[in-house]
C-alpha positions as CSV (number, residue, x, y, z in Angstrom):
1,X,0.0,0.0,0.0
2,X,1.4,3.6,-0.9
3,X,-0.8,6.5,0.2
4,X,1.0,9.8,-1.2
5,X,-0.3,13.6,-1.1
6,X,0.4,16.7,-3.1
7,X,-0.6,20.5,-2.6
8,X,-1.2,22.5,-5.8
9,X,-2.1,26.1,-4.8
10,X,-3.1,28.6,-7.9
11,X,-1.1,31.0,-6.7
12,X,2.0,31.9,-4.3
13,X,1.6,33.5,-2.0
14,X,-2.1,32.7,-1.0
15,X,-4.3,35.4,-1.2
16,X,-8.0,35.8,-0.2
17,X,-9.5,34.4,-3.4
18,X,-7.3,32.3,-4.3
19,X,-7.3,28.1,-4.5
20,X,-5.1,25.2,-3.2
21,X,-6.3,21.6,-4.5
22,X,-5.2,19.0,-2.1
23,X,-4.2,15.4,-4.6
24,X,-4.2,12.2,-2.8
25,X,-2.7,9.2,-4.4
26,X,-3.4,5.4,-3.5
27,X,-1.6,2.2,-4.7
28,X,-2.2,-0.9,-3.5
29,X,-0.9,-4.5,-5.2
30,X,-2.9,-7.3,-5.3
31,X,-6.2,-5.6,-4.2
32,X,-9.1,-4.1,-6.3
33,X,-9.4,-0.7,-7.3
34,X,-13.0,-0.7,-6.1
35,X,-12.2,-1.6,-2.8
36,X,-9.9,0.8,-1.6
37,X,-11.7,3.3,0.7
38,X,-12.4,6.9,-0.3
39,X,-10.5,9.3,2.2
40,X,-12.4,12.0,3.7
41,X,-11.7,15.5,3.8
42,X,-12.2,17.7,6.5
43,X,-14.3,21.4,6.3
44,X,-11.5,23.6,7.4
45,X,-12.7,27.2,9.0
46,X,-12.1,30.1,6.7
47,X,-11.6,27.4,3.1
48,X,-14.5,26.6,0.8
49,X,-14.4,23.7,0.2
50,X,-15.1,22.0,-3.4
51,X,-14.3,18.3,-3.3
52,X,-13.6,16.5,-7.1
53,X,-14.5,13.4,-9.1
54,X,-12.7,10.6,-7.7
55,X,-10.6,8.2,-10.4
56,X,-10.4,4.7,-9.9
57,X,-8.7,2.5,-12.3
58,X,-6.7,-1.0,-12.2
59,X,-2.6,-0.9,-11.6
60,X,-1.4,-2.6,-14.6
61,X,1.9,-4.7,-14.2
62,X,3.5,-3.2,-17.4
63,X,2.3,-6.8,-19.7
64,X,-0.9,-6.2,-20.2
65,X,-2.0,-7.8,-16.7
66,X,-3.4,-6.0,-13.9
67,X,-1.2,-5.9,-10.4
68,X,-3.5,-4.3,-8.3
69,X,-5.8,-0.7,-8.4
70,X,-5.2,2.3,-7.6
71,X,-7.2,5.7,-6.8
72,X,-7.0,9.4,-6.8
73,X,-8.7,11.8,-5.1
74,X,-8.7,15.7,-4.9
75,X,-10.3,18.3,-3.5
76,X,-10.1,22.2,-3.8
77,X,-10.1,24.7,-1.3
78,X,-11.1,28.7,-1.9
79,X,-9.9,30.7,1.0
80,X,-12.3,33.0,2.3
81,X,-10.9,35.4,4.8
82,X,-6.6,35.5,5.6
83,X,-4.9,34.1,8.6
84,X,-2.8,30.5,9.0
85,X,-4.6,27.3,8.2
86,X,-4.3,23.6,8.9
87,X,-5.3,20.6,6.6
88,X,-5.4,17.6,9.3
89,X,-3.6,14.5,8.5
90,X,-5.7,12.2,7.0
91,X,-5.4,8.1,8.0
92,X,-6.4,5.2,6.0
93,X,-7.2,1.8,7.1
94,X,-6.7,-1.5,5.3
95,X,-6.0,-5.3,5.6
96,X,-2.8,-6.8,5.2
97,X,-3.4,-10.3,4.3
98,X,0.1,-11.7,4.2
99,X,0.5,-10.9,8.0
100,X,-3.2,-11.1,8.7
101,X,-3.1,-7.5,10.6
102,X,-4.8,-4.3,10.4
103,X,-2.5,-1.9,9.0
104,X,-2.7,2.5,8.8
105,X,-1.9,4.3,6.1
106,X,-1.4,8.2,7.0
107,X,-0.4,11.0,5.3
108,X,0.9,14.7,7.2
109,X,-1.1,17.4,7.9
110,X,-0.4,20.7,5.9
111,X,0.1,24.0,6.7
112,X,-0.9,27.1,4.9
113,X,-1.2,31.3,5.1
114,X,-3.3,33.6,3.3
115,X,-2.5,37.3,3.0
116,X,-5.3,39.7,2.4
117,X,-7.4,40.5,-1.0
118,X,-6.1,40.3,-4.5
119,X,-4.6,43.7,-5.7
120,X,-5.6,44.9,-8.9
121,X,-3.9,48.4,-10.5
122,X,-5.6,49.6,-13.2
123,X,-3.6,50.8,-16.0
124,X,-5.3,54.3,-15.9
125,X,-7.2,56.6,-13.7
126,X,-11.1,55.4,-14.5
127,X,-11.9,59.1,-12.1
128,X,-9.7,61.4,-14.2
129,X,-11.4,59.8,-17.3
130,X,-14.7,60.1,-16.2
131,X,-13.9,63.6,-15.0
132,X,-12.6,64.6,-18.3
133,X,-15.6,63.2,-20.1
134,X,-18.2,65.3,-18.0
135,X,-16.5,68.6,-19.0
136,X,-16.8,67.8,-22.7
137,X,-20.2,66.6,-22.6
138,X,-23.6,68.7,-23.3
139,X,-26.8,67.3,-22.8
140,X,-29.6,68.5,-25.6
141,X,-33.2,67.4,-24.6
142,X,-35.8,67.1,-27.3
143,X,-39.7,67.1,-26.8
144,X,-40.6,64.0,-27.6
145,X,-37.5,63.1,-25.4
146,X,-39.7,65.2,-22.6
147,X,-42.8,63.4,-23.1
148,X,-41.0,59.7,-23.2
149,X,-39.2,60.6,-19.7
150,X,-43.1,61.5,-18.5
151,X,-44.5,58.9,-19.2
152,X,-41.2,56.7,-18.0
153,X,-41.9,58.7,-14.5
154,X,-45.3,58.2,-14.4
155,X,-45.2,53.8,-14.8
156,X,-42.3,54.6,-12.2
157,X,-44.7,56.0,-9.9
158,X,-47.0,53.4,-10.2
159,X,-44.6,51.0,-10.0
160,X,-43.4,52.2,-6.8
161,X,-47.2,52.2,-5.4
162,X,-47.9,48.6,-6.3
163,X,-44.4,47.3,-5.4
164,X,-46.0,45.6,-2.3
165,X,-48.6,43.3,-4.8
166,X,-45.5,42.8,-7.2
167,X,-43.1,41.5,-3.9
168,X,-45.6,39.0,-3.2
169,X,-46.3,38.2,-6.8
170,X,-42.3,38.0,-7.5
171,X,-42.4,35.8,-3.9
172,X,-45.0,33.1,-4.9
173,X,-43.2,32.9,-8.5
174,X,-39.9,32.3,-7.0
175,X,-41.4,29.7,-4.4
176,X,-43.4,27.6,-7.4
177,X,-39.7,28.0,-9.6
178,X,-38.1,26.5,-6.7
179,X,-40.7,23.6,-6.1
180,X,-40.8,22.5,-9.7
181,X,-37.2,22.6,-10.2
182,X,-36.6,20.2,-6.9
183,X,-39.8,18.1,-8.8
184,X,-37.1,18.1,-11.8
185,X,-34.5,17.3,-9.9
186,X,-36.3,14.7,-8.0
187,X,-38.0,13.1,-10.8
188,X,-37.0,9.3,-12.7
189,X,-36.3,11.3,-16.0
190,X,-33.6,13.7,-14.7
191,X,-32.1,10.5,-12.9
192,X,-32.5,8.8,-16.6
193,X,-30.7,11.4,-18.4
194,X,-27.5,11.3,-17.0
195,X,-27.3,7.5,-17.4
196,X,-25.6,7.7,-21.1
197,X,-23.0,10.1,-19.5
198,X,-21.8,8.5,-16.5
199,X,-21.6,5.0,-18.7
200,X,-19.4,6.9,-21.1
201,X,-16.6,8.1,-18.4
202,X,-13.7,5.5,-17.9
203,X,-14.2,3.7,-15.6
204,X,-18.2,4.0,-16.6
205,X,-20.4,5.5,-13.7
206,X,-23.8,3.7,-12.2
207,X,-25.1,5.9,-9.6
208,X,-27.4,7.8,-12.6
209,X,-28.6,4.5,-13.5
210,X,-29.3,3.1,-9.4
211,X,-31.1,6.6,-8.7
212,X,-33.2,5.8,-11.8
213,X,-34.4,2.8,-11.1
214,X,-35.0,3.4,-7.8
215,X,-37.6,6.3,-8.3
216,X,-39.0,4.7,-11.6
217,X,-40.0,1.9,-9.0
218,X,-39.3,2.3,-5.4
219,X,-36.9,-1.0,-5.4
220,X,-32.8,-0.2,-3.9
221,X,-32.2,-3.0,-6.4
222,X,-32.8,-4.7,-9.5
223,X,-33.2,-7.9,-8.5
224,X,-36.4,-7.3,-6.2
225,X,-38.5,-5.0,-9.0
226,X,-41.5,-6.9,-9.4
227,X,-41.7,-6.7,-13.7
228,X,-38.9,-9.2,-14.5
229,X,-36.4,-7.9,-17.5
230,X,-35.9,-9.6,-21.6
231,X,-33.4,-12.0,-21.7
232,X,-31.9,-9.7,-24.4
233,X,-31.9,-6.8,-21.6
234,X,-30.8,-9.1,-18.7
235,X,-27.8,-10.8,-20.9
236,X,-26.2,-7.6,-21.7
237,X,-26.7,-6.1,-18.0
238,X,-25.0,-8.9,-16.4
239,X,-21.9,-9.0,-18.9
240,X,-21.5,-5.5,-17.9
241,X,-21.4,-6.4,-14.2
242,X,-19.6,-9.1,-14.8
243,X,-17.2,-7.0,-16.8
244,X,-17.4,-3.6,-14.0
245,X,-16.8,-5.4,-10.8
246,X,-15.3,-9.0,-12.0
247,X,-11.8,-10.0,-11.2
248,X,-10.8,-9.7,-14.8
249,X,-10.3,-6.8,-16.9
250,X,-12.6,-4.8,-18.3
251,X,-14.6,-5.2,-21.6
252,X,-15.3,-2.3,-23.6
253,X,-17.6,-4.2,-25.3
254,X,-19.9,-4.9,-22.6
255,X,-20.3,-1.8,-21.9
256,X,-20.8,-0.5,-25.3
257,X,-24.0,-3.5,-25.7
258,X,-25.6,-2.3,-22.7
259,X,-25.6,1.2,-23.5
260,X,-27.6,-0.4,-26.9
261,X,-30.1,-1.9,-24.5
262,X,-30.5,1.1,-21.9
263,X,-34.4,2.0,-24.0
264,X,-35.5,-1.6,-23.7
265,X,-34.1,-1.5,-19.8
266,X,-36.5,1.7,-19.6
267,X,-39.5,0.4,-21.2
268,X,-39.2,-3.2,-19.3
269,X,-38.7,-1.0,-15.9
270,X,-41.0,1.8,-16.2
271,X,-44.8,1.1,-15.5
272,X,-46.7,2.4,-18.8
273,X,-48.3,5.6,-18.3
274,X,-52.3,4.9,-18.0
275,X,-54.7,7.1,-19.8
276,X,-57.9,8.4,-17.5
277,X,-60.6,6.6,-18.2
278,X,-63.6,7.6,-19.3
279,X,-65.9,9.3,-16.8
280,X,-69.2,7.8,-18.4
281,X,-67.0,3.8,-18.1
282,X,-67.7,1.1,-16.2
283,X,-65.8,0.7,-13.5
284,X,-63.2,-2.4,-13.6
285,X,-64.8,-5.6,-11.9
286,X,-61.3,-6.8,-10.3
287,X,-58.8,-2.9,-10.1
């Protein structure tokens, strides 16, 4: 096991505004990628922070085998106010299985110190300009110029008498935005589209696709949903299990079939949409 850490700040000295990214690298031989725990990073008073897309991939033994996995993690911090800070150490636990003993992994805490804002000269003097410019300037009014800045001062005025309605107007808008864009964000379709993406990243992603399935029909897993999948569907979706989190490599292949099969995965999954019926109906004898 090697567990390794670098510090990438966007600029030096550290100024309020500016970024470090902290990079933690993991090796470990003769283990799966998948199974090496993600570290966590602490909320430090005074940094934002941002934490980034974890990369795990296999450790390949330089013939085309795989010798163990490895992972990389990073996250960014934005420093908010100036004054000394501390990244803690960070420990990580694993299993050595030749001695058959806990081991810990631990990387050093980090020290860092932020001066105050970012300066910025400009190149000129914006006041002398502006100075200069109102000297030169003359302002020439015309009449119909007259009667458009009435009537601009007159819907002013009535703005400015009905601004309590349009607060609470602007107030129940904003609140129904807000509800339907958590209904969006909450909803089986959002979930679905990001499916195709995640499957295209290396290594391909399934929390899209779990999310999915899981509001499309209330089941954690796939095996429990109560409409069973085509064989066509099921074939291709355990090849790319089989081919995600088995011990041998990975088959591009797999993954490629599956992403063929996601709209016959959606129709199999999803319940079909039922049209009202018709008031004047009979009612059905066994709902």
């Amino acid at each position: 096991m090697q567990f390794s850490q670098t510090l990438e700040p966007s600029h030096t000295p550290l100024r309020v505004g500016d970024s470090v990214t902290r990079h933690l690298h993991v090796q470990a031989l003769a283990a799966q990628a998948m199974l090496i725990p993600p570290p966590a990073f602490a909320q430090v008073d005074g940094l934002k922070r941002y934490p980034q897309t974890p990369v795990v991939k296999p450790l390949s033994d330089g013939r085309g085998g795989v010798s163990g996995g490895q992972r990389e993690d990073a996250v960014t911090y934005v420093v908010t106010r100036s004054g000394r800070f501390q990244l803690p150490a960070i420990e990580l636990h694993w299993w050595e299985a030749a001695t058959a003993q806990a081991r810990t992994a631990t990387v050093p805490a980090l020290a860092l110190e932020a001066t105050g804002d970012a300066a910025y000269q400009a190149p000129f003097s914006i006041s002398d300009d502006l100075l200069a410019l109102g000297q030169k300037a003359q302002i020439h009014v015309a009449d119909h110029w007259l009667l458009a800045l009435s009537a601009l001062a007159l819907v002013a005025g009535l703005g400015y008498l009905g601004r309590g309605w349009a607060v609470a107007l602007r107030s129940r808008w904003r609140k129904w935005s807000q509800q339907r864009e958590q209904a969006r964000l909450a909803s089986a379709d959002y979930a679905w589209r990001q499916v195709a993406g995640q499957l295209s990243q290396d290594p391909p992603q399934l929390g899209a696709l779990y999310v999915w399935h899981r509001r499309a029909t209330g089941c954690r897993e796939m095996r429990t949903a109560s409409r069973p999948l085509p064989l066509a569907v099921s074939k291709c979706l355990l090849a790319f299990f089989r081919s995600r989190y088995g011990s041998g490599a990975s088959d591009p292949r797999a993954t490629a079939e599956f992403a063929q099969v996601l709209p016959e995965l959606r129709r199999a999954v999803e319940p079909p949409h039922r049209t009202s019926p018709d008031r004047h109906a009979l009612k059905p004898l066994n709902p």
